[in-house]
PyMOL Python script that loads the backbone (N, CA, C, O; Angstrom):
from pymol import cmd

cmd.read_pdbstr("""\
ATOM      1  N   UNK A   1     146.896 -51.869 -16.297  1.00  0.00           N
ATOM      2  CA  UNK A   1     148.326 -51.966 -16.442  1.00  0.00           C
ATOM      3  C   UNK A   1     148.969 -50.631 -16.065  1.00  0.00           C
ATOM      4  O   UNK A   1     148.552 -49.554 -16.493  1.00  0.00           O
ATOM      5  N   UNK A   2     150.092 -50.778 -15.173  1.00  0.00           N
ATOM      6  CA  UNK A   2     150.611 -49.298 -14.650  1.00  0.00           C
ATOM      7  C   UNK A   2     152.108 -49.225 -15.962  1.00  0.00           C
ATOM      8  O   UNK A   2     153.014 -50.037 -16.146  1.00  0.00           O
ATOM      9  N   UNK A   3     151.880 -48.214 -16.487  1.00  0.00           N
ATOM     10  CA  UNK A   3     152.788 -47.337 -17.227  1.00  0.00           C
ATOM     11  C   UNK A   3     153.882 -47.234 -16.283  1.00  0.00           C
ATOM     12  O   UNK A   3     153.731 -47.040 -15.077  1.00  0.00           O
ATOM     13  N   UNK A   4     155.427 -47.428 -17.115  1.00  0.00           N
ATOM     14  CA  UNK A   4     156.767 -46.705 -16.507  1.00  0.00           C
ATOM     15  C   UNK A   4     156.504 -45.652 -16.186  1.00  0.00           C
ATOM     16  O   UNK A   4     155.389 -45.212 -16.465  1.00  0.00           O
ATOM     17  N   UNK A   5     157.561 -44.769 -15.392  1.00  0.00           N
ATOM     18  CA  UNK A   5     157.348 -43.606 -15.101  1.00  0.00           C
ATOM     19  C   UNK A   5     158.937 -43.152 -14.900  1.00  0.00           C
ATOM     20  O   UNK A   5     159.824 -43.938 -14.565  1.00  0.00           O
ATOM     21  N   UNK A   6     159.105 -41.911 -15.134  1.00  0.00           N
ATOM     22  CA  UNK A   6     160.935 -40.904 -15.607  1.00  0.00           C
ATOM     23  C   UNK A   6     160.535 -40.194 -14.183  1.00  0.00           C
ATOM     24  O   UNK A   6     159.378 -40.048 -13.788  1.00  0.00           O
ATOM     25  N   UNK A   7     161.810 -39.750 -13.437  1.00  0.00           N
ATOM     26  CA  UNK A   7     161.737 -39.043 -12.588  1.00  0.00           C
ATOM     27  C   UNK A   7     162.781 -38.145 -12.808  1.00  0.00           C
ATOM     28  O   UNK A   7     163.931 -38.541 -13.001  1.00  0.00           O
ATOM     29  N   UNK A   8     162.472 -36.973 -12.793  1.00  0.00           N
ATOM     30  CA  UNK A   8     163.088 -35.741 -13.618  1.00  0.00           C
ATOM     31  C   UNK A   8     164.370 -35.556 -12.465  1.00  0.00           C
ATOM     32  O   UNK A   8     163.909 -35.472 -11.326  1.00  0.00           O
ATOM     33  N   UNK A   9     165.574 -35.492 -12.508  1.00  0.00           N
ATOM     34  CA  UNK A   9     166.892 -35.002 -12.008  1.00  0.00           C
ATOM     35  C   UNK A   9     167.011 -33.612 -11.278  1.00  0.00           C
ATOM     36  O   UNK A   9     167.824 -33.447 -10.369  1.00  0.00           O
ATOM     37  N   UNK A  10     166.625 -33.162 -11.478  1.00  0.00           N
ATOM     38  CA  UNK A  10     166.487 -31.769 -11.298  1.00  0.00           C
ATOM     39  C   UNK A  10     165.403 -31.501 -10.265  1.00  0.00           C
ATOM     40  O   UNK A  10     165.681 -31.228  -9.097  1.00  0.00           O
ATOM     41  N   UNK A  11     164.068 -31.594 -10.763  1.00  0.00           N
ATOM     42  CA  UNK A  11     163.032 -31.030  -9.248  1.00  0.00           C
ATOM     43  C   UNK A  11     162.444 -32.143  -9.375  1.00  0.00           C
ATOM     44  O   UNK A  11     161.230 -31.945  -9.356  1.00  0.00           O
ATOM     45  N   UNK A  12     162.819 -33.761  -9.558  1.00  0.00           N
ATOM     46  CA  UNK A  12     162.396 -35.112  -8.791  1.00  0.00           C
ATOM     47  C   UNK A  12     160.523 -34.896  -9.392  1.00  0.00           C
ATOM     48  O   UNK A  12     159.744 -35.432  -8.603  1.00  0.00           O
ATOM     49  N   UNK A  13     159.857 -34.237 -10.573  1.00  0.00           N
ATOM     50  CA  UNK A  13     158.653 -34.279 -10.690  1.00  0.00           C
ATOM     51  C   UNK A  13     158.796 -36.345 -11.626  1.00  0.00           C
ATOM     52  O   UNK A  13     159.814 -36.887 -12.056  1.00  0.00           O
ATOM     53  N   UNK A  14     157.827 -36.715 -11.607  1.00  0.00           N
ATOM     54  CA  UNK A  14     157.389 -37.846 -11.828  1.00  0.00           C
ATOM     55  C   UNK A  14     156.310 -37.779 -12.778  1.00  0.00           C
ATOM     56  O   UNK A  14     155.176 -37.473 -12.409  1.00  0.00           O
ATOM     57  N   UNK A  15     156.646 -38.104 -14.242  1.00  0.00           N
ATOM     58  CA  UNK A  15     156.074 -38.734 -15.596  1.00  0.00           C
ATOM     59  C   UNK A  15     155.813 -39.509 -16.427  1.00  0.00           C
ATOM     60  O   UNK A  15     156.784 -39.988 -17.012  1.00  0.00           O
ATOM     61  N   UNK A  16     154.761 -39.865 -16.748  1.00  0.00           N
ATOM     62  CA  UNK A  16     155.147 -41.812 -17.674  1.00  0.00           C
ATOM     63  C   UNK A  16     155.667 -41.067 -19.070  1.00  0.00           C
ATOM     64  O   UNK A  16     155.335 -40.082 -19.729  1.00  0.00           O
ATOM     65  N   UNK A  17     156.862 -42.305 -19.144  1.00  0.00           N
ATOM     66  CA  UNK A  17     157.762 -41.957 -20.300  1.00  0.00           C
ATOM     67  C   UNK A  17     157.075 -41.046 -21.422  1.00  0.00           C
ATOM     68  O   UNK A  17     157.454 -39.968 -21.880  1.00  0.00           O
ATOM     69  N   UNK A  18     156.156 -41.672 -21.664  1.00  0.00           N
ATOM     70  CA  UNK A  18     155.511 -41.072 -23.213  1.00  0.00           C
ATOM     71  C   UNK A  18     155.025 -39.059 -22.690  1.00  0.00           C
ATOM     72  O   UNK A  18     154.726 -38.028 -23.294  1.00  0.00           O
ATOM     73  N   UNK A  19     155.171 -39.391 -21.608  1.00  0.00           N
ATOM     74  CA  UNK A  19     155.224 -37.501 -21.817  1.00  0.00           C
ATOM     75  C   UNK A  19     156.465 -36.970 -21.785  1.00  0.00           C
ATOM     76  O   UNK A  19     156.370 -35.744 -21.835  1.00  0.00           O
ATOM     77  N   UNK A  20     157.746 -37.384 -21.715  1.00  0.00           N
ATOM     78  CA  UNK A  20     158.574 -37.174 -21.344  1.00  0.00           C
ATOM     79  C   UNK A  20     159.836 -37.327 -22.147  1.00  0.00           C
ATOM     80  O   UNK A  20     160.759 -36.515 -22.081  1.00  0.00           O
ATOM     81  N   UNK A  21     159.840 -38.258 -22.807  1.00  0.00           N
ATOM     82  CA  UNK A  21     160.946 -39.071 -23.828  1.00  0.00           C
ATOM     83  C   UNK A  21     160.357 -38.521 -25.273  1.00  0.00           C
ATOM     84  O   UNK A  21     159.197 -38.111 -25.310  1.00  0.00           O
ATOM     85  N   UNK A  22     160.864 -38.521 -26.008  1.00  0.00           N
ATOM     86  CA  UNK A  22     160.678 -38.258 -27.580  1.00  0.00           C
ATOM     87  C   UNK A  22     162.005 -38.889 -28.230  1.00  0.00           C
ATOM     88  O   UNK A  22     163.116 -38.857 -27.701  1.00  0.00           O
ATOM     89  N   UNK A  23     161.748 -39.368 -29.256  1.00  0.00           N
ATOM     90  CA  UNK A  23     162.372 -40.703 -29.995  1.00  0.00           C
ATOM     91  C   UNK A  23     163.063 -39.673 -31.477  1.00  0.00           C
ATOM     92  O   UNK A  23     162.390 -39.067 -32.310  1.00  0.00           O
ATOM     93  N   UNK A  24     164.417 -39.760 -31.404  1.00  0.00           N
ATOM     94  CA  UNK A  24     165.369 -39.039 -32.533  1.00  0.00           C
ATOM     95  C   UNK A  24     164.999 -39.698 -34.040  1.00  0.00           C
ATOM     96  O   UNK A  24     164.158 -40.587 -33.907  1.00  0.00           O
ATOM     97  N   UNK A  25     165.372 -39.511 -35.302  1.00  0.00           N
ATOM     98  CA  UNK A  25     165.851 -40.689 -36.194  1.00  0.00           C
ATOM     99  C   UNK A  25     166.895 -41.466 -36.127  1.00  0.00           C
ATOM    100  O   UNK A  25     167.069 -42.551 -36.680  1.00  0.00           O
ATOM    101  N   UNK A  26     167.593 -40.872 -35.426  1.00  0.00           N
ATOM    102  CA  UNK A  26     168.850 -41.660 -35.114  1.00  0.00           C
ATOM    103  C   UNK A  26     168.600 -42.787 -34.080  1.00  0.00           C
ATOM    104  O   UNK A  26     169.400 -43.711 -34.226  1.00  0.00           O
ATOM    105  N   UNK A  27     168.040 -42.899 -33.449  1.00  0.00           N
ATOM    106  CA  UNK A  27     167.730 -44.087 -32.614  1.00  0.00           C
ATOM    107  C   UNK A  27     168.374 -43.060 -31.168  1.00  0.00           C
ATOM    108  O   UNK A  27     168.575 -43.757 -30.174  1.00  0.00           O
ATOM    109  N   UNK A  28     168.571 -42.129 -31.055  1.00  0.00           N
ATOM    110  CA  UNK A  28     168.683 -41.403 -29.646  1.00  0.00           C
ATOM    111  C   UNK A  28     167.557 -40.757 -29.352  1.00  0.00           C
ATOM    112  O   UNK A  28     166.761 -40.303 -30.174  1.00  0.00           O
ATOM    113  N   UNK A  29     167.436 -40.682 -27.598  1.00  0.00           N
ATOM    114  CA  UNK A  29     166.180 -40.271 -27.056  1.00  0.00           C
ATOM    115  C   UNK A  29     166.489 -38.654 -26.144  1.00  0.00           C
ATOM    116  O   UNK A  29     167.582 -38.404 -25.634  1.00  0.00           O
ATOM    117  N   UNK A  30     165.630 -37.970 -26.108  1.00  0.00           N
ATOM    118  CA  UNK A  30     165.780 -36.930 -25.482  1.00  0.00           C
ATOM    119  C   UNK A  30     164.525 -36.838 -24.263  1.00  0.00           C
ATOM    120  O   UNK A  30     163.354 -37.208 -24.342  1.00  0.00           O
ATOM    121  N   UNK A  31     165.037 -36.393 -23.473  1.00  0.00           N
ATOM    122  CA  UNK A  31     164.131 -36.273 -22.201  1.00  0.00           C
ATOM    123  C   UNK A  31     163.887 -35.341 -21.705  1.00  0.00           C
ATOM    124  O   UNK A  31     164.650 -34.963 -20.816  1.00  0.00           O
ATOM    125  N   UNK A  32     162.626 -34.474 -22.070  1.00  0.00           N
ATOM    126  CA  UNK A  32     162.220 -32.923 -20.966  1.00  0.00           C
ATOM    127  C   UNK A  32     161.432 -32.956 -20.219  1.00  0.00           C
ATOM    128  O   UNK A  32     160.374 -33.536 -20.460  1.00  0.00           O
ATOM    129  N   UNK A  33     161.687 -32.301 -18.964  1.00  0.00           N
ATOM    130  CA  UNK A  33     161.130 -32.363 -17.920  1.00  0.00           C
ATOM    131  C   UNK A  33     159.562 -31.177 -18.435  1.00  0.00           C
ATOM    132  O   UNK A  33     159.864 -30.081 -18.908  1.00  0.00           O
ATOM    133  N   UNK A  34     157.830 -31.574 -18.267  1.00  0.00           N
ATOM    134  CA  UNK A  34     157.270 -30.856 -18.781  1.00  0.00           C
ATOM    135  C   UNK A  34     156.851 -29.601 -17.222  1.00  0.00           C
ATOM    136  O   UNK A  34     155.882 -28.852 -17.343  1.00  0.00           O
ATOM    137  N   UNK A  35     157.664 -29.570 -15.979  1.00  0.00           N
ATOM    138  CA  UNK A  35     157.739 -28.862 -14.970  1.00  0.00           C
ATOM    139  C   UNK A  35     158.412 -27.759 -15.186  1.00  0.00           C
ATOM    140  O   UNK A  35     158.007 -26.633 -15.475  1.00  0.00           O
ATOM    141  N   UNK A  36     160.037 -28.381 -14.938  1.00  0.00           N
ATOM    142  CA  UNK A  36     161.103 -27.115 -14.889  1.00  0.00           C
ATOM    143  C   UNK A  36     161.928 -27.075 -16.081  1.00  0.00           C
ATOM    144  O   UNK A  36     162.773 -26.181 -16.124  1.00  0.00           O
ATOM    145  N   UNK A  37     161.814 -28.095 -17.320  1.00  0.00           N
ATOM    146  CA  UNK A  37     162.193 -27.779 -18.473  1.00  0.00           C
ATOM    147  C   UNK A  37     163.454 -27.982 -18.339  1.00  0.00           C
ATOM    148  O   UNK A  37     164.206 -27.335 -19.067  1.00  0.00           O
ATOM    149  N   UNK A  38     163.962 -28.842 -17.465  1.00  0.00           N
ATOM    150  CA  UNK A  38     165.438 -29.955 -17.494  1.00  0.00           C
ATOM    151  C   UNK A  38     165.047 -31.304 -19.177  1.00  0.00           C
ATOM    152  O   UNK A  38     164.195 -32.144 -19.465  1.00  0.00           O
ATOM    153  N   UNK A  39     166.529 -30.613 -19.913  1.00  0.00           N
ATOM    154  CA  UNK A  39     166.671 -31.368 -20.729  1.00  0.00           C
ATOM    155  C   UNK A  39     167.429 -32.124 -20.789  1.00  0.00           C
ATOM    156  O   UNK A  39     168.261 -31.857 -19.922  1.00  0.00           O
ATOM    157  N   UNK A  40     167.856 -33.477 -21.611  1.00  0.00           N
ATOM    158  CA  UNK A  40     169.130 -34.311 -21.538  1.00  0.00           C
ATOM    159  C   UNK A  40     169.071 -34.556 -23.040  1.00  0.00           C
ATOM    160  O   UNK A  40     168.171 -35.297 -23.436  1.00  0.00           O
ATOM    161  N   UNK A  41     169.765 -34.121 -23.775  1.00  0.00           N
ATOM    162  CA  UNK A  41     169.400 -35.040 -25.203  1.00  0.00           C
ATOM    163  C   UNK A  41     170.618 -36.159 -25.659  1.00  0.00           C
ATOM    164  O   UNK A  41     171.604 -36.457 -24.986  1.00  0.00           O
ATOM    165  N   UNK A  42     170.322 -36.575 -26.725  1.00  0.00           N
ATOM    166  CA  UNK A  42     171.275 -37.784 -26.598  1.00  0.00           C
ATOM    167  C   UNK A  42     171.008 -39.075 -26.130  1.00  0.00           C
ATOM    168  O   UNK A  42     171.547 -40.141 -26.429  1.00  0.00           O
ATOM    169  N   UNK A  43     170.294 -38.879 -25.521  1.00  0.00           N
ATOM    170  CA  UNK A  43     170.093 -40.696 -24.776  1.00  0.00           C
ATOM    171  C   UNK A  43     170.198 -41.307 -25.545  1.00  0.00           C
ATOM    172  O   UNK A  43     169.451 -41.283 -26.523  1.00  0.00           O
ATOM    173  N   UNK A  44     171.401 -42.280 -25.365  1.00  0.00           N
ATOM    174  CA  UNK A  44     172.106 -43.843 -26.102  1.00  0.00           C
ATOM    175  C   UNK A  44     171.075 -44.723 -25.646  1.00  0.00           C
ATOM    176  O   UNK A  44     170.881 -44.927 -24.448  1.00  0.00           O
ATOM    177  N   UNK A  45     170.413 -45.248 -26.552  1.00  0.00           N
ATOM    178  CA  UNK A  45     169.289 -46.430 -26.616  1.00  0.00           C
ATOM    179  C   UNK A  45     170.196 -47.848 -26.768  1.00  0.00           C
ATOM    180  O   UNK A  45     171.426 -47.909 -26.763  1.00  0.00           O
ATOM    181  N   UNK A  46     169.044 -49.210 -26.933  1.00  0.00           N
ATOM    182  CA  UNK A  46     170.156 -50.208 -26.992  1.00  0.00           C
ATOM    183  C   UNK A  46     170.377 -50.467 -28.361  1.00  0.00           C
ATOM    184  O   UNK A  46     171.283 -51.177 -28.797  1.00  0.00           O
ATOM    185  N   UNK A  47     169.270 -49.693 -29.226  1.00  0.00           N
ATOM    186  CA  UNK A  47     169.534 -49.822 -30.597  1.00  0.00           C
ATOM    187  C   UNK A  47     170.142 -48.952 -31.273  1.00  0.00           C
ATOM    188  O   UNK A  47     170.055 -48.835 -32.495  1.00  0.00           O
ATOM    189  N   UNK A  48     171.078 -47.989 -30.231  1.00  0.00           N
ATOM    190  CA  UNK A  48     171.494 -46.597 -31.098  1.00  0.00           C
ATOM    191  C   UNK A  48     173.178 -46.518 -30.567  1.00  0.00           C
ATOM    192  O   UNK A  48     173.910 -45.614 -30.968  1.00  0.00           O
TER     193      UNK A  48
END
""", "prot")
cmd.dss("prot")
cmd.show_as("cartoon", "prot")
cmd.util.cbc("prot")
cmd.orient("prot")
């Protein structure tokens, strides 16, 4: 089975989510790039 994969905004490196995404308590997701260390936090989920 092939894993999703995040493609980082910044220098376009390519990761399956689970290295990449980390899950808030709040039901928001944050996303770091583990290359150039592009962050986004906040990500509005459909449950958040």
């Amino acid at each position: 089975m092939k894993l999703p994969k995040a493609v980082c905004p910044d220098c376009s490196d390519e990761r399956e989510l689970s290295d990449v995404l980390t899950a808030q308590a709040n039901q928001n997701v944050i996303y770091q790039c583990a290359k150039c260390g592009y962050i986004v936090r906040n990500i509005q989920t459909s449950k958040g």
